[in-house]
C-alpha positions as CSV (number, residue, x, y, z in Angstrom):
1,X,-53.6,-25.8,35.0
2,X,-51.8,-24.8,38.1
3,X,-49.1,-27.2,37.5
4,X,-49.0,-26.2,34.3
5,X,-48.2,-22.7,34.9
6,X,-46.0,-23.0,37.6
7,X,-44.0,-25.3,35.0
8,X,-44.2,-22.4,32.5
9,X,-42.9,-20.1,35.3
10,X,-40.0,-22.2,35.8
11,X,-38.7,-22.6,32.4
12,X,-38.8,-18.3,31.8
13,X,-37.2,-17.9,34.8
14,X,-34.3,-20.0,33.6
15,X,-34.4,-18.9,30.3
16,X,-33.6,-15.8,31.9
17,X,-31.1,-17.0,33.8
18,X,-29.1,-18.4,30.6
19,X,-29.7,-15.0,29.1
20,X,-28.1,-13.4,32.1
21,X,-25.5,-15.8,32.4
22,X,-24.5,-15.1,28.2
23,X,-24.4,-11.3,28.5
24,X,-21.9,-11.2,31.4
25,X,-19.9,-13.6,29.2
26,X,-20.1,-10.9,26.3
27,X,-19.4,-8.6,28.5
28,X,-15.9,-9.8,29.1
29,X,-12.9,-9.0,26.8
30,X,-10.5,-12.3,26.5
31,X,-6.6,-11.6,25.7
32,X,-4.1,-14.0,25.1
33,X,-0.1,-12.6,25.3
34,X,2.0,-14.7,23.6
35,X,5.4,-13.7,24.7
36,X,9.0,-15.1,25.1
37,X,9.3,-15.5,29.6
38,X,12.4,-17.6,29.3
39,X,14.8,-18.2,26.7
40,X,17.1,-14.8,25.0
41,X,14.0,-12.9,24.6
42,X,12.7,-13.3,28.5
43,X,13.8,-10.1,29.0
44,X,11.7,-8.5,26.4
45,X,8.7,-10.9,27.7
46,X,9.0,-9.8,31.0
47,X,8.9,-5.8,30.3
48,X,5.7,-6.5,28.0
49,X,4.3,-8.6,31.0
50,X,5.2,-6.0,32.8
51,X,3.9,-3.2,31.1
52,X,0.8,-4.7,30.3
53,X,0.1,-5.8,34.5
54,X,1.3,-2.1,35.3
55,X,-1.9,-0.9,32.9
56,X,-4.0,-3.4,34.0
57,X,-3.6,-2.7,38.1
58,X,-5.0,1.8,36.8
59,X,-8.5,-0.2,35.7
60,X,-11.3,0.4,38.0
61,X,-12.9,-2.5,39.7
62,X,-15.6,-3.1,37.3
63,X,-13.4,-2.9,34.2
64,X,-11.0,-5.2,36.2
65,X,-13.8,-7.6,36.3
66,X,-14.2,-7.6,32.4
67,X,-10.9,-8.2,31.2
68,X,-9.0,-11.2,31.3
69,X,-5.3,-11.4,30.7
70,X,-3.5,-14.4,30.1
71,X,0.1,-15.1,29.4
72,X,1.7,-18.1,27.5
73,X,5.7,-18.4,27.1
74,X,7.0,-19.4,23.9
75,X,10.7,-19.1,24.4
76,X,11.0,-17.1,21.0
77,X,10.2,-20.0,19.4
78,X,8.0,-20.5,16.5
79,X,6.5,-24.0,17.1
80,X,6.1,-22.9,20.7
81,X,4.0,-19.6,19.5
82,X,1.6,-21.7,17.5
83,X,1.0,-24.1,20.6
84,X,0.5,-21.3,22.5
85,X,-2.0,-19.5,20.3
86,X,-4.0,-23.1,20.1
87,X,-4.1,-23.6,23.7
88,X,-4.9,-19.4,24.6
89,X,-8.0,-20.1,21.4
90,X,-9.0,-23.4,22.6
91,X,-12.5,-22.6,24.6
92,X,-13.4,-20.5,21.4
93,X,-13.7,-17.0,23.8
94,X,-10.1,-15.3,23.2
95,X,-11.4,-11.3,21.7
96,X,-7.7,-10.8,20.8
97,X,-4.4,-12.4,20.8
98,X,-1.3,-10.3,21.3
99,X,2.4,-11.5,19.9
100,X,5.6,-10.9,20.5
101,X,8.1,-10.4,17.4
102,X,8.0,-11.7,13.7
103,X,8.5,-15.2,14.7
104,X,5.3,-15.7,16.3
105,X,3.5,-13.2,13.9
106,X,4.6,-14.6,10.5
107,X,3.0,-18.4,11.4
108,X,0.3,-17.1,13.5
109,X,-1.6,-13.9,12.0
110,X,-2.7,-16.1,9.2
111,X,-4.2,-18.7,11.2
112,X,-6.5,-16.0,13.6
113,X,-7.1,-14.5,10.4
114,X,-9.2,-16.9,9.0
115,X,-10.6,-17.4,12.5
116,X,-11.4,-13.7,12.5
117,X,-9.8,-13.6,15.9
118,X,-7.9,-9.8,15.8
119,X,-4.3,-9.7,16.6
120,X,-1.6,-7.5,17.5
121,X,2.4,-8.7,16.7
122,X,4.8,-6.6,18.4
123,X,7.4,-6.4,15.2
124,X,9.1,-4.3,12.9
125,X,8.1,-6.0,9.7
126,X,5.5,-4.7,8.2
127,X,4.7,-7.7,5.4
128,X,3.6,-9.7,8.3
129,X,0.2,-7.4,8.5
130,X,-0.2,-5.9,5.2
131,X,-3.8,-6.7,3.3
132,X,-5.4,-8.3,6.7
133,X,-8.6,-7.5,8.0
134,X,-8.0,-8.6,11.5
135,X,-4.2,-8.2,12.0
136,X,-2.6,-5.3,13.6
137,X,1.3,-4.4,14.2
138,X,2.6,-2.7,17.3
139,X,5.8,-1.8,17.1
140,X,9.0,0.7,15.3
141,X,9.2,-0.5,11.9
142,X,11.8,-1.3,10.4
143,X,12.0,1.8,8.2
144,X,11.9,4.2,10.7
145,X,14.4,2.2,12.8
146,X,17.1,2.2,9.6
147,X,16.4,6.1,8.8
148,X,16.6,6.8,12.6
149,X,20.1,4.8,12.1
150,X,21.1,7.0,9.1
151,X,20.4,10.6,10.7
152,X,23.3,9.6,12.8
153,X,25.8,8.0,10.6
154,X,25.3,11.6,8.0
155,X,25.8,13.7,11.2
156,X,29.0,11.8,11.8
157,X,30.3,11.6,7.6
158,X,30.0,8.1,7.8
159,X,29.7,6.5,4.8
160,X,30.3,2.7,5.1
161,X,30.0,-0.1,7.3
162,X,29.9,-3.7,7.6
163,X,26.4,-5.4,9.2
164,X,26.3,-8.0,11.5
165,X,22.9,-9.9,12.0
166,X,21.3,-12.7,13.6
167,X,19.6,-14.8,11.1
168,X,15.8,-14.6,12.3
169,X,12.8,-12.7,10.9
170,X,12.8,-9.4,12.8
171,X,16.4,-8.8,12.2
172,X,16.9,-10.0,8.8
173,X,14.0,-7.5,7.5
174,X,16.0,-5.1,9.4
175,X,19.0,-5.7,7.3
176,X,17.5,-5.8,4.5
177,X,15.1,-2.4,5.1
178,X,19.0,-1.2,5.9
179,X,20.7,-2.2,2.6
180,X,17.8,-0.4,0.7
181,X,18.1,2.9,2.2
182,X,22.0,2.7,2.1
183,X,21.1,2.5,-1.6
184,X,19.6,5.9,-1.8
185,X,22.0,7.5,0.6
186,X,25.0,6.3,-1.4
187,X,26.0,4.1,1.5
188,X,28.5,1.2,0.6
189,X,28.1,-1.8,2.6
190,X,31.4,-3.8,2.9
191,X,30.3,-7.0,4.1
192,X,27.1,-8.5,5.6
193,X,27.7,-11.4,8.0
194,X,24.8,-13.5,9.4
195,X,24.6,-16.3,11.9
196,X,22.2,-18.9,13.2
197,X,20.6,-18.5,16.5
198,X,22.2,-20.2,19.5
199,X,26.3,-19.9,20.9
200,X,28.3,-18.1,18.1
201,X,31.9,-17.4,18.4
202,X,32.6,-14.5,16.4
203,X,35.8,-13.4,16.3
204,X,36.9,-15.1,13.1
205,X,34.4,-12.6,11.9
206,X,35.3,-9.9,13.5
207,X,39.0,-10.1,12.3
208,X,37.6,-10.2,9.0
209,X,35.6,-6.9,9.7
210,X,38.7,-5.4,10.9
211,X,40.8,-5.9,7.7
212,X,38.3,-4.3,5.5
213,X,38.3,-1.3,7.9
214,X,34.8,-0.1,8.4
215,X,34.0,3.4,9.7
216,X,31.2,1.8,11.4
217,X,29.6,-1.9,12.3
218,X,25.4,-1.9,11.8
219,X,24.4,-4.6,14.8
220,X,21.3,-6.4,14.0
221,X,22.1,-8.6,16.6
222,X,19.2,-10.8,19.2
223,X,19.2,-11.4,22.7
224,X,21.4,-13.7,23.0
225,X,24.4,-12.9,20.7
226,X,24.5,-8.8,21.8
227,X,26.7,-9.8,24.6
228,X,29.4,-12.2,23.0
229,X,29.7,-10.2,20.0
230,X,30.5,-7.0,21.9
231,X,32.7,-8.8,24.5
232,X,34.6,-10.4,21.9
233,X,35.1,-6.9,19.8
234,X,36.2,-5.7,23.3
235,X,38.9,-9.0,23.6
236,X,40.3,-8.2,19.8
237,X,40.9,-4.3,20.7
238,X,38.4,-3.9,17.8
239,X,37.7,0.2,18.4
240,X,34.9,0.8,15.5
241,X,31.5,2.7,16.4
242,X,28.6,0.4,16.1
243,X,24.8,1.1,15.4
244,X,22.0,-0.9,16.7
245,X,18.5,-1.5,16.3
246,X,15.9,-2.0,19.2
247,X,17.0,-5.8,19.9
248,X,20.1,-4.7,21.0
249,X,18.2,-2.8,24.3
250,X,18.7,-5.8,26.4
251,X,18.8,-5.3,30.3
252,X,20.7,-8.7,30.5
253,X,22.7,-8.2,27.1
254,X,23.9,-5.1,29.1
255,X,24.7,-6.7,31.8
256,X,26.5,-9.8,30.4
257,X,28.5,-7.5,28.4
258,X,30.2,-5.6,31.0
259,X,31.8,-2.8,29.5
260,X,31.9,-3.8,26.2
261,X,29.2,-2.3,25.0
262,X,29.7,1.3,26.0
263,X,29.4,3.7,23.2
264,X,27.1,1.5,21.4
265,X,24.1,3.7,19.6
266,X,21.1,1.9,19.2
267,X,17.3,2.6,18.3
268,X,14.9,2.4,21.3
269,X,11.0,3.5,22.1
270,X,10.4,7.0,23.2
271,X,8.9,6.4,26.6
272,X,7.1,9.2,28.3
273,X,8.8,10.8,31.5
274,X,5.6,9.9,33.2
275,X,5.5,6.5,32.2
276,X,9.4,5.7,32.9
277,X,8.1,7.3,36.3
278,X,5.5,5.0,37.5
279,X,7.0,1.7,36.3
280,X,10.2,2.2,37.7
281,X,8.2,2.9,41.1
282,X,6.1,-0.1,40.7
283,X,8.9,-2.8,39.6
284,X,12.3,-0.9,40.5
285,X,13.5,-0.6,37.1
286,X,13.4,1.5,34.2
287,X,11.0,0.3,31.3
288,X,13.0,-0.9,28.3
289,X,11.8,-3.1,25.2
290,X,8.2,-4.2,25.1
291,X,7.5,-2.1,28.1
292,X,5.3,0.6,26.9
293,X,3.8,-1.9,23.5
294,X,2.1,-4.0,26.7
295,X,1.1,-0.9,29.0
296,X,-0.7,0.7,25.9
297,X,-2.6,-2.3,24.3
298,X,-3.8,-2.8,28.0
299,X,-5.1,1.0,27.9
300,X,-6.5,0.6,24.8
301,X,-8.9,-2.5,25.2
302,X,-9.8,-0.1,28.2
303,X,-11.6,2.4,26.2
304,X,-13.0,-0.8,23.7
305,X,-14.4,-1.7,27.0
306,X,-15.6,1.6,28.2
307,X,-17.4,1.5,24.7
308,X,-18.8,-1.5,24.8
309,X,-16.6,-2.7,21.8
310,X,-15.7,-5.8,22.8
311,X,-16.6,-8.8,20.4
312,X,-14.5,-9.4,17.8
313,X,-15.9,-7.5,14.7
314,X,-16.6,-4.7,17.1
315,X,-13.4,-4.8,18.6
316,X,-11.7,-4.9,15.3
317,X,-13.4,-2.0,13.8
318,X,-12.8,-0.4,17.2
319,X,-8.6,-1.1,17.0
320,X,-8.7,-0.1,13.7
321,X,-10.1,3.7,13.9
322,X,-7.6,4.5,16.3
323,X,-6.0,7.8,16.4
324,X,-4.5,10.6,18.1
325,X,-4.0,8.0,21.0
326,X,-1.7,9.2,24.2
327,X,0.1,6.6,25.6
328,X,3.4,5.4,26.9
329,X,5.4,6.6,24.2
330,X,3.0,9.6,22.9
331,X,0.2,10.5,20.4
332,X,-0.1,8.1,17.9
333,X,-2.5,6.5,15.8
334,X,-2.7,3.5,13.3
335,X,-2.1,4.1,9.9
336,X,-3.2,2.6,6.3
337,X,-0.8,-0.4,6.7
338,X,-2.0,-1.9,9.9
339,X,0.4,-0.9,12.3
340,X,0.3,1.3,14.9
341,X,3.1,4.6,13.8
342,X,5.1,4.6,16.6
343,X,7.9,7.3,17.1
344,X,11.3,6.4,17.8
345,X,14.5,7.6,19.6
346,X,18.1,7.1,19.8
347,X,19.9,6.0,23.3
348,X,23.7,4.9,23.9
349,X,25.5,3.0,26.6
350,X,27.4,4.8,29.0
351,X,29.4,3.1,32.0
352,X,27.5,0.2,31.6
353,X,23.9,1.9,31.2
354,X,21.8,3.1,28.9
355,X,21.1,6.7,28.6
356,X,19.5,9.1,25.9
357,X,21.5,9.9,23.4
């Protein structure tokens, strides 16, 4: 009988062990941040890695100890973003997977969807989210990116233009979100030239651009072609204002460019002064990109955490019911659609840096 009791003894105590043991696992929150750390887009990567390590450092211990970050580089490249998402979802504990633009997004979403794993893609297009239950988008759409565009071009009477575009998924729903609203505003697009990702030598191009004589060129331009195009515009004496969307705010694009680019116009995110503050203390740079999309997700899973909203239905519901959330770039909220209704702003490059507009 004694035996027999000491056995019984035994097995409670480690069936309260494994109990203990599975409610500190479901106590953690599990992220995986798909993101583009080499390649055109490392730039935009490394702001989002960035951003997001900059929120994750304010955590208290405890929180600390609950969350779990990790990063896998896809080089802005579709095939990569779905290896990536199996290897972050492999052990079966990721919470939520974040991802960088519409190329990881558009094969991706509808895979953790029917895994009811919740997601956040960090693009303009909207289509990539729309009637999902688990999917979320963080990001200046494309809308409010081509209107933003338009305020300008009616304050300066200008009332055609040719569009140059890199031929990928964020950027052609750009153009496209572009020749729609030049449609209500009576806008007459001359010419719409698109080109494959990788080395493109445009200047055929841009002498055909030149003869048609635009008032203004619309750059929907990646990482990766910004430069070339504007150095090359800058080599043909080509002198014609040019518009840009957020892909075009590209530390390295900047750089590469020299020159070149000054006087470009482009969309960008409107980072809080406080925010701009303490990164550019902590990493020696100003945020650009990604920055603040990475710094807020990280402060968001903080409050999921702080209210115990961390499995995945509970987590989704949770993402979901935002609003009236201040972060990097403001007060916002999510709206009917999915996405997260970020505001935007406009910034131009002077002497080789960008500055608000």
């Amino acid at each position: 009988m004694k035996v027999n009791k000491i056995f019984k003894n035994l097995i409670f105590t480690i069936f309260l062990f494994f109990v203990s043991y599975n409610i500190t696992l479901c106590d953690e929150l599990n992220v995986g941040i798909v993101l583009p750390l080499s390649g055109p887009g490392a730039t935009w990567g490394k702001h989002l890695q960035n951003g997001a390590l900059l929120a994750y450092e304010t955590l208290p211990d405890n929180l600390k100890n609950k969350l779990n970050i990790k990063f896998e580089d896809d080089q802005l490249k579709s095939s990569l973003s779905i290896s990536a998402f199996r290897k972050l979802t492999s052990s079966k504990d990721t919470d939520l997977i974040v991802l960088f633009g519409g190329h990881a997004g558009a094969p991706v979403v509808p895979i953790a969807e029917k895994l009811k794993i919740p997601s956040i893609t960090i693009t303009a297009k909207r289509e990539i989210v729309l009637n999902k239950k688990y999917a979320m988008r963080h990001w200046i759409d494309s809308e409010t990116q081509v209107k933003t565009v338009f305020e300008k071009l009616r304050e300066r009477k200008i009332k055609n233009s040719a569009v140059v575009l890199t031929s990928h998924d964020a950027t052609v729903d750009l153009a496209d979100e572009f020749e729609v609203q030049a449609k209500k505003e009576n806008f007459e697009i001359l010419v719409r030239e698109e080109f494959a990702t990788g080395p493109q030598d445009f200047r055929a191009h841009i002498l055909k651009i030149k003869t048609l004589n635009p008032e203004a060129i619309i750059v929907g331009l990646l990482p990766g072609h910004v430069a070339t195009f504007f150095k090359q515009l800058d080599e043909l004496k080509v002198r014609i204002p040019c518009f840009a969307f957020t892909p075009a705010g590209d530390s390295s694009e900047l750089k590469a460019a020299g020159s070149s680019m000054n006087g470009l116009i482009f969309v960008a995110p409107n980072f809080e002064s406080s925010f701009v503050k303490d990164y550019e203390e902590k990493y020696g740079v100003e945020p650009e990109g990604a920055a603040g999309s990475g710094f807020d997700i990280i402060v968001i899973l903080k409050s999921a955490l702080e209210k115990n909203k961390i499995d995945r239905e509970s987590l989704n519901s949770y993402l979901h019911s935002i609003h009236d959330f201040q972060g990097s770039m403001g007060s916002y909220g999510i709206g009917a659609y999915n996405d997260f209704m970020l505001p935007a702003k406009l910034m131009v490059v002077r002497e080789g840096r960008f500055e608000d507009l």
